[in-house]
CHARMM-style PDB file with segment names, atoms N, HN, CA, C and O in Angstrom:
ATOM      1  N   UNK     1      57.300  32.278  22.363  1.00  0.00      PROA
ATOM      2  CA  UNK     1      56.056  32.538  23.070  1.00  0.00      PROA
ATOM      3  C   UNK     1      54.914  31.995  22.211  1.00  0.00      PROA
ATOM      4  O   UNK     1      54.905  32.379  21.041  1.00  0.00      PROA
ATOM      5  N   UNK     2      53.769  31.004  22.684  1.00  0.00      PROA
ATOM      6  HN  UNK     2      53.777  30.691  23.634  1.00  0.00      PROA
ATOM      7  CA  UNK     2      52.814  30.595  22.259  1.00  0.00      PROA
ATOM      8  C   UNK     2      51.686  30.137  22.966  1.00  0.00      PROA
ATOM      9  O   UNK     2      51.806  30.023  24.186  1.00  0.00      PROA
ATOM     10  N   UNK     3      50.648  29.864  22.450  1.00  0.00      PROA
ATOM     11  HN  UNK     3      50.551  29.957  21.460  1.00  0.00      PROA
ATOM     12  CA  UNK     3      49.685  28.968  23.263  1.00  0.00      PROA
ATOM     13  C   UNK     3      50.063  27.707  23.522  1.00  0.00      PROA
ATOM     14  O   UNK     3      50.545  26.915  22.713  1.00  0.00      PROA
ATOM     15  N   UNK     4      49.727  27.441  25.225  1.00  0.00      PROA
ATOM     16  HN  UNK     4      49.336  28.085  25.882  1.00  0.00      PROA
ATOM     17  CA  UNK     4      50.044  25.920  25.330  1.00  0.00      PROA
ATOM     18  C   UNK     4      48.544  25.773  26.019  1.00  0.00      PROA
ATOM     19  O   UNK     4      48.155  26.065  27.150  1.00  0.00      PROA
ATOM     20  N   UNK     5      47.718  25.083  24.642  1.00  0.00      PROA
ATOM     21  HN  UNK     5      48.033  24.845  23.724  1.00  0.00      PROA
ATOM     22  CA  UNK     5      46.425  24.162  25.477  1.00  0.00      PROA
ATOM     23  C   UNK     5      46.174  23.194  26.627  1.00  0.00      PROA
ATOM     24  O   UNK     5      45.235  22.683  27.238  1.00  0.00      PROA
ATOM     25  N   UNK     6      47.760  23.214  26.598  1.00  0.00      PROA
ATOM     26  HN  UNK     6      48.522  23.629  26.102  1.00  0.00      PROA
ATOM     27  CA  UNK     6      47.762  21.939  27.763  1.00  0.00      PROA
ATOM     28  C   UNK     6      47.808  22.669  28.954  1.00  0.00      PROA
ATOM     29  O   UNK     6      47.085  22.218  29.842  1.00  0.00      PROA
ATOM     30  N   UNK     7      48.365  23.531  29.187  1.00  0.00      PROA
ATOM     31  HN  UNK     7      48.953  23.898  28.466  1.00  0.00      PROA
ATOM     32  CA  UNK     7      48.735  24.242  30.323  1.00  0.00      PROA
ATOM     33  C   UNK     7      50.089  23.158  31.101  1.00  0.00      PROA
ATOM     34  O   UNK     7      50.256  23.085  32.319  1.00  0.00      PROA
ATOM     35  N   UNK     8      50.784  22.535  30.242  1.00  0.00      PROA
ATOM     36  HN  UNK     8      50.649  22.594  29.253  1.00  0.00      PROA
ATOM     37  CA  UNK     8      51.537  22.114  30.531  1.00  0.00      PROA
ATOM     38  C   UNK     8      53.219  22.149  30.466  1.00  0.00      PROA
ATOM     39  O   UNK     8      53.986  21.505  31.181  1.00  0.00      PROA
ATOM     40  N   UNK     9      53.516  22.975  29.531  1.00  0.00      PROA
ATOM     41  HN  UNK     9      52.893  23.498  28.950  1.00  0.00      PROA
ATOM     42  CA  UNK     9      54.614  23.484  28.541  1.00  0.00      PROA
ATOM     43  C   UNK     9      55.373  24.449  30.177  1.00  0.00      PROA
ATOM     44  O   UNK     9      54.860  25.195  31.011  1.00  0.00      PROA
ATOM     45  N   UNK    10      56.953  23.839  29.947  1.00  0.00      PROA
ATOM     46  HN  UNK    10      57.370  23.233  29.270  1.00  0.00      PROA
ATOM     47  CA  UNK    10      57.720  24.768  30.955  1.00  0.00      PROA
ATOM     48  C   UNK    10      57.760  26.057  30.936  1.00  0.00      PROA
ATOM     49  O   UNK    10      57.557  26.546  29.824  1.00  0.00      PROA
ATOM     50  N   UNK    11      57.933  26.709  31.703  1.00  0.00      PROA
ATOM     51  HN  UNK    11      58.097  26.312  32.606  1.00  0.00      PROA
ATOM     52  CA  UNK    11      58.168  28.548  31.827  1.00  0.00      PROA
ATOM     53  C   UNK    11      57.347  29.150  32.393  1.00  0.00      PROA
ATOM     54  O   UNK    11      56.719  28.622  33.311  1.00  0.00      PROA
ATOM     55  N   UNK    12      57.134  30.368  32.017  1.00  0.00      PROA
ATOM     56  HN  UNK    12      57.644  30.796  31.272  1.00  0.00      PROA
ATOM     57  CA  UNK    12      56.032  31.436  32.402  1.00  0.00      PROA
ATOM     58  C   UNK    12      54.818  31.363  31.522  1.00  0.00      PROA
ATOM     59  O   UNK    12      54.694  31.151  30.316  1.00  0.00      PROA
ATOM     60  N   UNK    13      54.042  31.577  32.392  1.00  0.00      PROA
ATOM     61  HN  UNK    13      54.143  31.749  33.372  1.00  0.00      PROA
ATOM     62  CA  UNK    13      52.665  31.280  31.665  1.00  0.00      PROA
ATOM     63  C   UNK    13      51.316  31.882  32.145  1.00  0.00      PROA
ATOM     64  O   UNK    13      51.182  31.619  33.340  1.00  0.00      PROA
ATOM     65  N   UNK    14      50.769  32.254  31.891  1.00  0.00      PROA
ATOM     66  HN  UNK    14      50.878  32.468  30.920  1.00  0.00      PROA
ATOM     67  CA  UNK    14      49.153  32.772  32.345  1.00  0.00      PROA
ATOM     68  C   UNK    14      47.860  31.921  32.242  1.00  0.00      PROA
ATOM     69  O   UNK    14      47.805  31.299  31.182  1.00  0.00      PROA
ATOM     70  N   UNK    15      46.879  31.749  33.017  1.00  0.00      PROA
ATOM     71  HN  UNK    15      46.924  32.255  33.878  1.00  0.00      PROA
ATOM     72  CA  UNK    15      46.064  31.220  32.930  1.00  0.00      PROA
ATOM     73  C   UNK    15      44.607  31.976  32.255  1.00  0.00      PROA
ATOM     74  O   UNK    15      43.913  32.652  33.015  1.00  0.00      PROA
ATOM     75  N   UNK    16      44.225  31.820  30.867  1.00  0.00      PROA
ATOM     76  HN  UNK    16      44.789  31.271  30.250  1.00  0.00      PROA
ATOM     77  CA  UNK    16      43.121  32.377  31.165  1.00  0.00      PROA
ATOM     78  C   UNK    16      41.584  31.451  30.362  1.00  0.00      PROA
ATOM     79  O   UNK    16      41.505  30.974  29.230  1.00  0.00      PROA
ATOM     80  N   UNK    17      40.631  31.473  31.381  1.00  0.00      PROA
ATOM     81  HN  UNK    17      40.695  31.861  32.301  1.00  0.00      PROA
ATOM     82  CA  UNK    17      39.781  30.864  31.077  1.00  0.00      PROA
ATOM     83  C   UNK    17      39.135  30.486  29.599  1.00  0.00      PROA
ATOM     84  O   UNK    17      39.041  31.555  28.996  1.00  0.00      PROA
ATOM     85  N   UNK    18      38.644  29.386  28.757  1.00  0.00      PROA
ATOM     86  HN  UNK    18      38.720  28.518  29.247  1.00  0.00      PROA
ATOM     87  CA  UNK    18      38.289  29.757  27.566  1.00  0.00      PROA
ATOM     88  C   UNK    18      36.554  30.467  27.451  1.00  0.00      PROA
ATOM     89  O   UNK    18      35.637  29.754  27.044  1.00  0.00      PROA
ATOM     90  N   UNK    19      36.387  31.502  27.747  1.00  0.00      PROA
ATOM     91  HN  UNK    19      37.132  32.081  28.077  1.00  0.00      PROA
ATOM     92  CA  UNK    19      35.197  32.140  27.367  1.00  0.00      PROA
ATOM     93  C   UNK    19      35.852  33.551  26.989  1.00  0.00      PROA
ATOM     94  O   UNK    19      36.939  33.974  27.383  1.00  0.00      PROA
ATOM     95  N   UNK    20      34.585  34.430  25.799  1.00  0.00      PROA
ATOM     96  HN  UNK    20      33.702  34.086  25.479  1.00  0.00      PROA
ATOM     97  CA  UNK    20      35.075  35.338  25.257  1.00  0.00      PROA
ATOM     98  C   UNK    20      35.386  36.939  26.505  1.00  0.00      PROA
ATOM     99  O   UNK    20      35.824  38.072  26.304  1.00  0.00      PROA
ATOM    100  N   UNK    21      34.925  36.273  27.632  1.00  0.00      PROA
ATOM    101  HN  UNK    21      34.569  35.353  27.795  1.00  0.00      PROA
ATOM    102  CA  UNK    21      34.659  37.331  28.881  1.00  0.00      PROA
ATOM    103  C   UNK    21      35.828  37.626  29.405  1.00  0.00      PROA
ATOM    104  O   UNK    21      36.521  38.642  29.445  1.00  0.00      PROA
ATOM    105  N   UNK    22      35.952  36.163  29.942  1.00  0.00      PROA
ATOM    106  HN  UNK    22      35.389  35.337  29.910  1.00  0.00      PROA
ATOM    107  CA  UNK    22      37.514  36.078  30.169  1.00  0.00      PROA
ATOM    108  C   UNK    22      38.511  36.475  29.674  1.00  0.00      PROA
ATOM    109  O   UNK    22      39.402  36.791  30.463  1.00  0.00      PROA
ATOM    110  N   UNK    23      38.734  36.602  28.438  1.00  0.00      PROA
ATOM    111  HN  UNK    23      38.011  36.345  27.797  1.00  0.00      PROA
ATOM    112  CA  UNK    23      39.750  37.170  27.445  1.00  0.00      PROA
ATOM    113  C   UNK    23      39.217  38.342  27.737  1.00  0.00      PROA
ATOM    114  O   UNK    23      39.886  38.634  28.728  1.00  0.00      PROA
ATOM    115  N   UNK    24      38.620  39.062  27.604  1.00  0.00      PROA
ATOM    116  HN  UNK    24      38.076  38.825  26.799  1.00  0.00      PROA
ATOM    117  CA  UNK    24      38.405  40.393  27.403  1.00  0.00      PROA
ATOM    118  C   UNK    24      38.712  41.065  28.928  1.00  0.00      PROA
ATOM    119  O   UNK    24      39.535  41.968  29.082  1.00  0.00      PROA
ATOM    120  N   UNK    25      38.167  40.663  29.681  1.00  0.00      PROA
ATOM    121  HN  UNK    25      37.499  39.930  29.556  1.00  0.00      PROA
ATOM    122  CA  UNK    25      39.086  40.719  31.373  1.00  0.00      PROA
ATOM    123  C   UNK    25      40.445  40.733  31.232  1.00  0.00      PROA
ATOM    124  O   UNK    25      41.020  41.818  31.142  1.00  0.00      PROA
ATOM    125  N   UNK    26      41.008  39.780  31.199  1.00  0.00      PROA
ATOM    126  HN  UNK    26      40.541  38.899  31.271  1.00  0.00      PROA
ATOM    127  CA  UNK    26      42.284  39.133  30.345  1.00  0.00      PROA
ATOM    128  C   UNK    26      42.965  40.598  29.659  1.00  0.00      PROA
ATOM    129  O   UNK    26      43.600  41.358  30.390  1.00  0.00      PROA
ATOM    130  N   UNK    27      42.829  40.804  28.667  1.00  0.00      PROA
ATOM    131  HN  UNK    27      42.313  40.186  28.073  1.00  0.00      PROA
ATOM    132  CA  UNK    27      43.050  42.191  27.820  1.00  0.00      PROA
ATOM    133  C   UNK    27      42.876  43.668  28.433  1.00  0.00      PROA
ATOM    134  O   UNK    27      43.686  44.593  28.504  1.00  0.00      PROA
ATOM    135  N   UNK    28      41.585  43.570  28.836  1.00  0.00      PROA
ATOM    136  HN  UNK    28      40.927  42.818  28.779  1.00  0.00      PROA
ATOM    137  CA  UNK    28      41.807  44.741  29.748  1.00  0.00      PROA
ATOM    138  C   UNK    28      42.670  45.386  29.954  1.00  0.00      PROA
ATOM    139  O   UNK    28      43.507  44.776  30.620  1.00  0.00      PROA
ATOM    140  N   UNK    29      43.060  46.765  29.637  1.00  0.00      PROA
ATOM    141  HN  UNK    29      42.381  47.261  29.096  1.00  0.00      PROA
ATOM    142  CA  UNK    29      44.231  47.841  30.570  1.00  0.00      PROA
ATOM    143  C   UNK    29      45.341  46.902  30.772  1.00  0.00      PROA
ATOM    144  O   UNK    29      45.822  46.519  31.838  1.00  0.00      PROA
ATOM    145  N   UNK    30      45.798  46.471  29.084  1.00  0.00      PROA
ATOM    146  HN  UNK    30      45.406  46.782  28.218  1.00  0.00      PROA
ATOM    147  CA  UNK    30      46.784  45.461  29.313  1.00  0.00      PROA
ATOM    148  C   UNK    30      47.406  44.374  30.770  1.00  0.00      PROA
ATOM    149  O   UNK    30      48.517  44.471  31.292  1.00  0.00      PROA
ATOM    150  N   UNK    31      46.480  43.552  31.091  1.00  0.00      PROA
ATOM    151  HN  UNK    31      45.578  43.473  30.667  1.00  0.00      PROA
ATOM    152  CA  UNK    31      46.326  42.784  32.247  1.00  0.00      PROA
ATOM    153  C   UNK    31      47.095  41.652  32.091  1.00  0.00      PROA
ATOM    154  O   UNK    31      47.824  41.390  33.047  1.00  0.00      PROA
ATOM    155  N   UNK    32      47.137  40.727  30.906  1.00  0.00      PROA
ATOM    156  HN  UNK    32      46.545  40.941  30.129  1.00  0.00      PROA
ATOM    157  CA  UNK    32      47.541  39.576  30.826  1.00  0.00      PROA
ATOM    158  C   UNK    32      49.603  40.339  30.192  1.00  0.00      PROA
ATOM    159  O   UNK    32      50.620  39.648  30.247  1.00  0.00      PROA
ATOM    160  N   UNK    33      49.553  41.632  29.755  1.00  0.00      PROA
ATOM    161  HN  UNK    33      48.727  42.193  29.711  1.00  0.00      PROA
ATOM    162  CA  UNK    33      50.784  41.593  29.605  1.00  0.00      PROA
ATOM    163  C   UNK    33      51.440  41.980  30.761  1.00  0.00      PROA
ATOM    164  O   UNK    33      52.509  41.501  31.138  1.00  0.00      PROA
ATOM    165  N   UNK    34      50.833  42.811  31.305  1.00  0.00      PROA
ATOM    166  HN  UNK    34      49.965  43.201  30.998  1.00  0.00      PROA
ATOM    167  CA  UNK    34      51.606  42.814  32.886  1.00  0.00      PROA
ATOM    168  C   UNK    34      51.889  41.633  33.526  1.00  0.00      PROA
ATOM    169  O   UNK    34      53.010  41.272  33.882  1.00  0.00      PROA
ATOM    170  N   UNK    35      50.611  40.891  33.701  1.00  0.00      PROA
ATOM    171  HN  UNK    35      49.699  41.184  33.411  1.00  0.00      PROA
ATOM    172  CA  UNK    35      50.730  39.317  34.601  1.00  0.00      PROA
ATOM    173  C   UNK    35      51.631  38.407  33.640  1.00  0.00      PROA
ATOM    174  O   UNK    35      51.499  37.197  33.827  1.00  0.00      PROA
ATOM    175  N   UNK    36      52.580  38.827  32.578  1.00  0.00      PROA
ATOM    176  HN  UNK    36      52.687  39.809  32.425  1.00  0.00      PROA
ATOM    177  CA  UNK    36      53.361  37.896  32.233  1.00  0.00      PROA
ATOM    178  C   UNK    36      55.006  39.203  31.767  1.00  0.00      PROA
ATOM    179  O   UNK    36      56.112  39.055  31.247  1.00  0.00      PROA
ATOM    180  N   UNK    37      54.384  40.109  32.227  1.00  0.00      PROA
ATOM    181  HN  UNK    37      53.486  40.229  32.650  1.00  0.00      PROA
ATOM    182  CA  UNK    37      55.894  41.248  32.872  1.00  0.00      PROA
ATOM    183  C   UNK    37      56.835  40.835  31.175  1.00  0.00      PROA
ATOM    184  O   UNK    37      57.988  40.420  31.061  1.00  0.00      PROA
ATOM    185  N   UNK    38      55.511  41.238  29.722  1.00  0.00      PROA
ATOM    186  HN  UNK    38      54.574  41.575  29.814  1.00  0.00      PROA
ATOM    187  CA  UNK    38      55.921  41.068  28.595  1.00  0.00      PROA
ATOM    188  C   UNK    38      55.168  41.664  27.561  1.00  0.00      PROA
ATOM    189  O   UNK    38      54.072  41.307  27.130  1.00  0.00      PROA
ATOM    190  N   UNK    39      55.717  42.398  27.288  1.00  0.00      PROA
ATOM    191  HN  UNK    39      56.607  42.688  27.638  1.00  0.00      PROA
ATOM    192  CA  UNK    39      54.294  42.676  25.994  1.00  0.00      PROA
ATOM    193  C   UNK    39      54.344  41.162  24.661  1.00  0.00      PROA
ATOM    194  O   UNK    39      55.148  40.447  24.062  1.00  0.00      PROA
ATOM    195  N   UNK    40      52.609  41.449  24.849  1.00  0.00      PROA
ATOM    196  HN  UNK    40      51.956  42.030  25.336  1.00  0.00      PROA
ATOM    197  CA  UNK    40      51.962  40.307  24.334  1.00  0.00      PROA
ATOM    198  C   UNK    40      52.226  40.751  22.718  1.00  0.00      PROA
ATOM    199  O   UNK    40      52.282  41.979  22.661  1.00  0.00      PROA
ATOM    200  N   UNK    41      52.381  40.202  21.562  1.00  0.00      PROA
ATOM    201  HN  UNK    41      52.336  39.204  21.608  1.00  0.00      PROA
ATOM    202  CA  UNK    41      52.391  40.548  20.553  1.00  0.00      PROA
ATOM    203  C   UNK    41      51.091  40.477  20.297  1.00  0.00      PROA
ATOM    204  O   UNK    41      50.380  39.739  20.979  1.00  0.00      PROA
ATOM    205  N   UNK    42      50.470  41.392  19.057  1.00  0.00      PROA
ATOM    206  HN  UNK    42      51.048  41.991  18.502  1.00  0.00      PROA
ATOM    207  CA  UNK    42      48.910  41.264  18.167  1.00  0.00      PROA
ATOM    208  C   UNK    42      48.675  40.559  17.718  1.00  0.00      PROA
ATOM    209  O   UNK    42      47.486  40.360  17.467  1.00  0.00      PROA
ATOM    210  N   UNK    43      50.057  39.355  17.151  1.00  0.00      PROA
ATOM    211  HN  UNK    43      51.022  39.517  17.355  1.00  0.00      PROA
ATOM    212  CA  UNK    43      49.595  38.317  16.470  1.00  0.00      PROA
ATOM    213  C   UNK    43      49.269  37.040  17.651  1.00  0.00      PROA
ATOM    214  O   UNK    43      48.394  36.248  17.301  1.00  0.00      PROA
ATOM    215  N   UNK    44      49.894  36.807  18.967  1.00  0.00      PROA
ATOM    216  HN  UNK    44      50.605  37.451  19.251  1.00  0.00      PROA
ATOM    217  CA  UNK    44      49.515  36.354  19.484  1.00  0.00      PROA
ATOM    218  C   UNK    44      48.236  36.521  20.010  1.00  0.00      PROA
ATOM    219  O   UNK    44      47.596  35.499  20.256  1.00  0.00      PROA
ATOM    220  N   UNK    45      47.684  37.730  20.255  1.00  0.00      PROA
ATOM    221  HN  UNK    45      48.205  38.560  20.055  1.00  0.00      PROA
ATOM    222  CA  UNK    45      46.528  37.948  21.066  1.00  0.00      PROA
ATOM    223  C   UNK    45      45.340  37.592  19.888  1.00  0.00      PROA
ATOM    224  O   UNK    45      44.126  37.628  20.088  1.00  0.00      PROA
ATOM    225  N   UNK    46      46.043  37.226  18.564  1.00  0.00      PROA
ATOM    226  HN  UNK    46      47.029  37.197  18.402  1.00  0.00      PROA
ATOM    227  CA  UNK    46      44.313  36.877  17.542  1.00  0.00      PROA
ATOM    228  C   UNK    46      44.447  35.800  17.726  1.00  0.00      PROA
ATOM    229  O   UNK    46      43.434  35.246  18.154  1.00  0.00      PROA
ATOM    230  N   UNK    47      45.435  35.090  17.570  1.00  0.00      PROA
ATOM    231  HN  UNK    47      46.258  35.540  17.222  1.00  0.00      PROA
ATOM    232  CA  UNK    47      46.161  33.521  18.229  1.00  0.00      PROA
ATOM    233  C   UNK    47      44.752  32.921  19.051  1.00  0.00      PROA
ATOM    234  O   UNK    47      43.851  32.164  18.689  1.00  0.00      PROA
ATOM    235  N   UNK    48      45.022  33.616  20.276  1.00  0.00      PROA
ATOM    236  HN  UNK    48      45.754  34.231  20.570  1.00  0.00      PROA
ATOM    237  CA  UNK    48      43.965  33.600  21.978  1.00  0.00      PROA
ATOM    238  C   UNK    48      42.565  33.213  21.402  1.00  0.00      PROA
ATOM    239  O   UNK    48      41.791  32.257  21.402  1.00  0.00      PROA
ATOM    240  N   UNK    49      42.726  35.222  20.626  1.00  0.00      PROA
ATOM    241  HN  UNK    49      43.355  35.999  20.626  1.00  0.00      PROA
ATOM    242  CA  UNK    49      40.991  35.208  20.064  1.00  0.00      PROA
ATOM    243  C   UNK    49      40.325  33.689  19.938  1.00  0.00      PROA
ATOM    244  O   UNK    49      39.454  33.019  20.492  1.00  0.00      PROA
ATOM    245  N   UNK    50      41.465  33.549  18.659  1.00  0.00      PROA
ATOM    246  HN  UNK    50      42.173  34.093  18.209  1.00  0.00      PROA
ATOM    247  CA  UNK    50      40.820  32.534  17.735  1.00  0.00      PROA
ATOM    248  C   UNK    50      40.473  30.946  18.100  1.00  0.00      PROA
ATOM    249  O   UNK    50      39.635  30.195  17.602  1.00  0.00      PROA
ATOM    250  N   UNK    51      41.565  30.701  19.300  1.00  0.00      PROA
ATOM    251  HN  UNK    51      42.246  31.311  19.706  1.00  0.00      PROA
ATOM    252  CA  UNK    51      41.510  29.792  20.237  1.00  0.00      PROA
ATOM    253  C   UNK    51      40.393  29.487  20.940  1.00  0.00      PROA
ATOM    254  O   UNK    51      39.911  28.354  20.947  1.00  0.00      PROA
ATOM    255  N   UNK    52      39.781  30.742  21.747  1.00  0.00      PROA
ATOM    256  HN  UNK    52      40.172  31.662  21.741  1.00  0.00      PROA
ATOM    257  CA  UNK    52      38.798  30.748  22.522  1.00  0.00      PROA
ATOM    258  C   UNK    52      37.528  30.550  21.787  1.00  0.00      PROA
ATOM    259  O   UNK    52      36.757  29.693  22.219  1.00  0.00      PROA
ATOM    260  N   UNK    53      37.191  31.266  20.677  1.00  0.00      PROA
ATOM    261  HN  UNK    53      37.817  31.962  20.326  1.00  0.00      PROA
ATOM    262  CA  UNK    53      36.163  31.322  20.175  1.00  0.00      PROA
ATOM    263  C   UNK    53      36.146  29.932  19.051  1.00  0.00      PROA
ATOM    264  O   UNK    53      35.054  29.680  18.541  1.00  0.00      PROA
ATOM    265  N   UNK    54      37.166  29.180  18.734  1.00  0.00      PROA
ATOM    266  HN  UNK    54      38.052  29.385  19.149  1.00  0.00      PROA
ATOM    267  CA  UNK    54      37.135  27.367  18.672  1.00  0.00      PROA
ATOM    268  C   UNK    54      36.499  26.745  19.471  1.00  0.00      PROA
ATOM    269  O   UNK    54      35.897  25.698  19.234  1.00  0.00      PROA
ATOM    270  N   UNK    55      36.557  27.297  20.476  1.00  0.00      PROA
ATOM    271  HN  UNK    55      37.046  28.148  20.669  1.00  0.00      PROA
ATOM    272  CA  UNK    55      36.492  26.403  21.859  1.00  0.00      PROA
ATOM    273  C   UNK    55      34.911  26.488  22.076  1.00  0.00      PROA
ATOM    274  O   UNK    55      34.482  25.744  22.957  1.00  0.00      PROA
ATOM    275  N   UNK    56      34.048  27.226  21.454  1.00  0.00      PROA
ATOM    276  HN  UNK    56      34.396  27.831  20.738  1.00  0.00      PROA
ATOM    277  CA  UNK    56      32.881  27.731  21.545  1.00  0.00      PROA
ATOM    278  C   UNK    56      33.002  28.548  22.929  1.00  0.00      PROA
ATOM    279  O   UNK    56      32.041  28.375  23.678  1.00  0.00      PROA
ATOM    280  N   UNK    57      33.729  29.167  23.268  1.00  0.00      PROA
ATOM    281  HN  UNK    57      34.510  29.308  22.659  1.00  0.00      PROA
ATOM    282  CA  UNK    57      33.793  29.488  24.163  1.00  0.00      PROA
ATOM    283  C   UNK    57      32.541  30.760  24.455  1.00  0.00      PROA
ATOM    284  O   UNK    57      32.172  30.876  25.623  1.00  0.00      PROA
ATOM    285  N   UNK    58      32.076  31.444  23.672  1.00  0.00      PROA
ATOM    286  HN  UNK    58      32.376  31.349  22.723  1.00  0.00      PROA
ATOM    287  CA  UNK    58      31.082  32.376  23.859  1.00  0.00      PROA
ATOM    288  C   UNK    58      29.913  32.365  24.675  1.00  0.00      PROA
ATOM    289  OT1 UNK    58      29.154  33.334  24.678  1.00  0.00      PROA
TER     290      UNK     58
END
């Protein structure tokens, strides 16, 4: 399980926008682990963080 920037990588996957809003929607009342029927690990979700907020996403 990882980030794919491309949104191209086979399998299951979630879409979530790069702004810090979105993620936090995203996170919400565990949302993105349901919509991928997995619990997300912590190290992945700083993974996201850290992704998004590269992205200037703020």
């Amino acid at each position: 399980m990882g980030l794919d920037p491309t949104g191209r990588a086979p399998g299951r996957g979630a879409y979530v926008c790069r702004s810090e809003e979105c993620l936090k929607k995203a996170l919400k009342g565990s949302r993105l682990s349901r919509a991928l029927r997995v619990n997300v690990p912590e190290a992945l979700l700083e993974e996201l963080r850290q992704a998004v907020q590269a992205s200037g996403g703020g």
